[in-house]
C-alpha positions in Angstrom: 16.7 36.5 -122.1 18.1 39.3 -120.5 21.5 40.1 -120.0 20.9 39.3 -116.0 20.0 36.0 -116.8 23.6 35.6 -119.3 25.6 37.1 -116.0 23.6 34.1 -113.5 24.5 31.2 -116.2 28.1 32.4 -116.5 28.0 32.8 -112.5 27.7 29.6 -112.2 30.8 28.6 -114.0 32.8 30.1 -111.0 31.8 27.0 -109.1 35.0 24.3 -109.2 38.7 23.6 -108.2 40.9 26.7 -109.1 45.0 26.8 -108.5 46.5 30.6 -108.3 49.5 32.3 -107.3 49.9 34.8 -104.9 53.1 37.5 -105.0 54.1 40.4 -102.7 55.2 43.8 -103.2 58.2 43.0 -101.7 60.3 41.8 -104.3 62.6 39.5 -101.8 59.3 37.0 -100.9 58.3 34.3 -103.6 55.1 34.2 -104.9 53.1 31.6 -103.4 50.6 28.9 -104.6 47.4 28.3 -103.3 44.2 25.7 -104.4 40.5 26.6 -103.6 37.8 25.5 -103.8 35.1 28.1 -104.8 31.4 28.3 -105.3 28.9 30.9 -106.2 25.5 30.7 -105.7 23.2 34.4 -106.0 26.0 36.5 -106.8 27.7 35.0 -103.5 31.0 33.4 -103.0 32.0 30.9 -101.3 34.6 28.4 -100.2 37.9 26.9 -98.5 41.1 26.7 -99.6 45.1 25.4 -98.7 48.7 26.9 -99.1 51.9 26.2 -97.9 52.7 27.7 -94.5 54.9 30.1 -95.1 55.2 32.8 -92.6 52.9 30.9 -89.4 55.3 29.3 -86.7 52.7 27.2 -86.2 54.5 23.3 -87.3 51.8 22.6 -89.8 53.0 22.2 -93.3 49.7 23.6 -94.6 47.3 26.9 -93.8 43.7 26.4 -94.3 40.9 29.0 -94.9 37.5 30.1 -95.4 36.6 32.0 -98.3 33.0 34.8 -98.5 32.5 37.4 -100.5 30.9 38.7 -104.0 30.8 38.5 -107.3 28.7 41.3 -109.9 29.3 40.5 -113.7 33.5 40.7 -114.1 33.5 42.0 -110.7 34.7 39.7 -107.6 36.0 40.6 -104.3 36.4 37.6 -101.3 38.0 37.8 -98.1 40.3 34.8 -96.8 40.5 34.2 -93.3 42.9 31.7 -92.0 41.7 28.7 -89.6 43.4 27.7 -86.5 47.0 28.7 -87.5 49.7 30.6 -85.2 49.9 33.8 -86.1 47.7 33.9 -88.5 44.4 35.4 -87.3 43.9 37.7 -89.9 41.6 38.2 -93.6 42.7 39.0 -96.5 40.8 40.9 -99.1 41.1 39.9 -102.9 39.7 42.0 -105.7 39.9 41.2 -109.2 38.2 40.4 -112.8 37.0 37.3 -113.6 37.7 37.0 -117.6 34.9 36.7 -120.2 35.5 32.6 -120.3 35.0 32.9 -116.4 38.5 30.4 -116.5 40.9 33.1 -115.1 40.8 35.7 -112.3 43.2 38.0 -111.5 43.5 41.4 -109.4 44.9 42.6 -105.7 45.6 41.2 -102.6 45.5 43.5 -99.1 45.9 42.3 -95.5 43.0 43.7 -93.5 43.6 44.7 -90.0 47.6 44.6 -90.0 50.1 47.2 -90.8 53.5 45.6 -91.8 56.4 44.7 -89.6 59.6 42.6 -89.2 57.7 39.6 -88.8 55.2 40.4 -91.7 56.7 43.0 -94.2 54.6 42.1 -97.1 50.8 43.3 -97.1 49.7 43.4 -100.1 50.2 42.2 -103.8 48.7 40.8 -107.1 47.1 37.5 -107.6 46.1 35.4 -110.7 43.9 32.1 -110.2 43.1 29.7 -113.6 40.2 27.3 -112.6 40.9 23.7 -112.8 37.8 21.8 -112.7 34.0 23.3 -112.9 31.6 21.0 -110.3 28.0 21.5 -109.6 28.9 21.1 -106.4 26.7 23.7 -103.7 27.8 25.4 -100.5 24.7 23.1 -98.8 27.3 20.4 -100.7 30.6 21.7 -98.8 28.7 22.0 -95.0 27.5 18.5 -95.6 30.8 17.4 -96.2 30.8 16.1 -99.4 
């Protein structure tokens, strides 16, 4: 077997229920926790995920988002893009490692497509999410709804 193949298997262990933390630069915001739900199928990545609304003056208790991106050996980089919130039409870019037990990734966080303000200070920041539960569960799984 070539290495290739080693990187595909191990791929697939990205695929599960993962909790993380995000912070800010800004040392007066709290870091904020987040669950997703990722998959990764081909070296693509997938998923959805959930945080507390913490900045959207939307009433909802809860932000929801999509998750795409990439993933090539220790390498991963997804972009977040929030769903139906106020204020909150905007992606975020994470890069980061995945480590060698593929149980742990950690790396950056920008806002795409936003320079700072009043309202929004904070734009960018390290990250560090631990998986929870691996699934064999497929992106065909998560349109179907299941």
């Amino acid at each position: 077997m070539t290495d290739r193949t080693q990187d595909q298997d191990v791929a697939a262990l990205l695929t599960g229920f993962w909790t993380g933390v995000f912070d800010t630069d800004d040392l007066s915001y709290e870091a904020t926790p987040f669950h997703i739900f990722l998959y990764e199928e081909a070296g693509l990545i997938g998923g959805e995920s959930i945080e507390p609304n913490t900045f959207s003056p939307d009433p909802a208790s809860e932000l929801f988002s999509s998750i795409e991106g990439w993933r090539d050996g220790a390498e991963i980089e997804f972009h977040k893009r929030y769903e139906d919130a106020v204020g909150a039409g905007f992606t975020v870019r994470f890069e980061g490692a995945v480590d060698s037990a593929a149980s742990q990734i950690t790396g950056v966080w920008t806002r795409l497509g936003s320079r700072p303000s009043a309202e929004r200070p904070a734009h960018s920041g390290p990250f560090v999410m631990n998986l929870r539960t691996r699934t064999e569960r497929t992106r065909a799984d998560a349109d179907k709804g299941r």
